[in-house]
Steps between C-alpha positions, in 0.01 A plus 500: 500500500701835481714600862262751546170311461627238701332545826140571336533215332581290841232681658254399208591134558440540847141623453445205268585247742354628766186445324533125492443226746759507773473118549628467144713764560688307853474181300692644169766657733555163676563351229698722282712533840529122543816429296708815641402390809643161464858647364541765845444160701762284313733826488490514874539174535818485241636793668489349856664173369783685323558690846470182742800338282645816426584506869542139550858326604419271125498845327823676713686164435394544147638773443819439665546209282444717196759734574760253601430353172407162728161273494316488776341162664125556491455167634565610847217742480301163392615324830712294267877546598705307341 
């Protein structure tokens, strides 16, 4: 569609569907919305887990460890000192 036809063309499409069963219509969107729904929930999710450790002692110990080129003991994290 050329730049300049665009929004006829939108508003054409718009006419069309409005001239179908909005049942069908709800049902189609649901659907068609279904899998990008799913990926915002696990991207929230993923994003709140990456904060919680981000600010956890495990993560700031980390990170110390890192830069003092020295390993870290997860297993105290685990209740597991040694």
């Amino acid at each position: 569609v050329p730049p300049d036809k665009l929004y006829e063309e939108v508003d054409q499409w718009c006419q069309e569907i409005l001239d179908l069963s909005p049942t069908a219509i709800r049902w189609v969107k649901k659907r068609m919305n279904h899998f990008t729904d799913m990926i915002y929930g696990i991207d929230e999710l993923l994003a709140e887990a990456s904060y919680t450790y981000h600010m956890s002692e495990e993560s700031r110990q980390a990170k110390e460890a890192f830069r003092e080129k020295g390993r870290l003991n997860f297993r105290k994290f685990r209740g597991l000192e040694d």
